[in-house]
C-alpha positions in Angstrom: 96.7 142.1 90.5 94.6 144.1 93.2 93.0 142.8 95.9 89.7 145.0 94.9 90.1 143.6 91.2 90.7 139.8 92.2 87.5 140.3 94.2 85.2 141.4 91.9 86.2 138.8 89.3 85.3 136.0 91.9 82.8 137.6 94.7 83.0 134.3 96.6 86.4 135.3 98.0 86.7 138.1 100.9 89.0 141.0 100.5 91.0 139.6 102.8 91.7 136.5 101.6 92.0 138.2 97.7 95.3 140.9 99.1 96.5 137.3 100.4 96.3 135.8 97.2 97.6 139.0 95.3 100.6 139.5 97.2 101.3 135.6 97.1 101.4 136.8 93.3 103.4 139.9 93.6 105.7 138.1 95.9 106.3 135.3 94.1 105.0 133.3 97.4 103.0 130.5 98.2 100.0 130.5 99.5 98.8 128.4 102.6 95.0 127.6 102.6 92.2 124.9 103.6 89.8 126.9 101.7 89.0 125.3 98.4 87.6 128.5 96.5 90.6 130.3 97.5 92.7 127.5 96.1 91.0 127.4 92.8 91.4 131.1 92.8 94.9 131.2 93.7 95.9 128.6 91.1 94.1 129.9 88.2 97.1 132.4 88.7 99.4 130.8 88.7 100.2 131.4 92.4 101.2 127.7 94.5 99.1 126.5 97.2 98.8 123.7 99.7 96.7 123.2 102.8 96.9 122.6 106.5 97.8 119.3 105.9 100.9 120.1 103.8 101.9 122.8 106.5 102.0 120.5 109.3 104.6 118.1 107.1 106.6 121.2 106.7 106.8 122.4 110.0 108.0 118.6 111.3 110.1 118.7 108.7 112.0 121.5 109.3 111.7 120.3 112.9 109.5 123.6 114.1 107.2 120.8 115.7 107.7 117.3 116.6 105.9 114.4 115.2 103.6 114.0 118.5 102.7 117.7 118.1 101.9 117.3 114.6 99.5 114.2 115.4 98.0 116.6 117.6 97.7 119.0 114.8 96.1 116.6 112.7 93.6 114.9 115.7 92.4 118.9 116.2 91.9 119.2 112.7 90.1 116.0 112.4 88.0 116.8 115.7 87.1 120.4 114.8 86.1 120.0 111.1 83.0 121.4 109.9 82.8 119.1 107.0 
């Protein structure tokens, strides 16, 4: 699906973030993103997402960060959230 397409169906969602979510699609990828809309976009098809959240446990996981450095993660998130 094209980016220009996938934005027209949902005008909420950027050009940007729609050639993210159609080459997650294309590729066969999933898609990382703390942005609800895009999320509902994105899984309506078919295309896996997660959020921040979900990233950091990765990234410890696969030991790219340490534990402390993902507590930071998640204090900075927690500080700096508009919600």
């Amino acid at each position: 699906m094209e980016a220009n397409k996938l934005q027209t169906v949902d005008k909420g969602v950027s050009f940007i973030d729609a050639l993210n979510v159609a080459i997650a699609k294309e590729r066969s990828m999933c898609l990382a993103t703390g942005d609800q809309k895009l999320k509902k976009v994105a899984e309506s098809l078919k295309v896996q997402c997660f959020g921040t959240i979900k990233l950091i446990e990765i990234l410890i996981e696969e030991k790219l960060i340490t534990i402390s450095e993902g507590v930071n993660c998640l204090n900075e998130l927690r500080n700096n959230s508009k919600r």
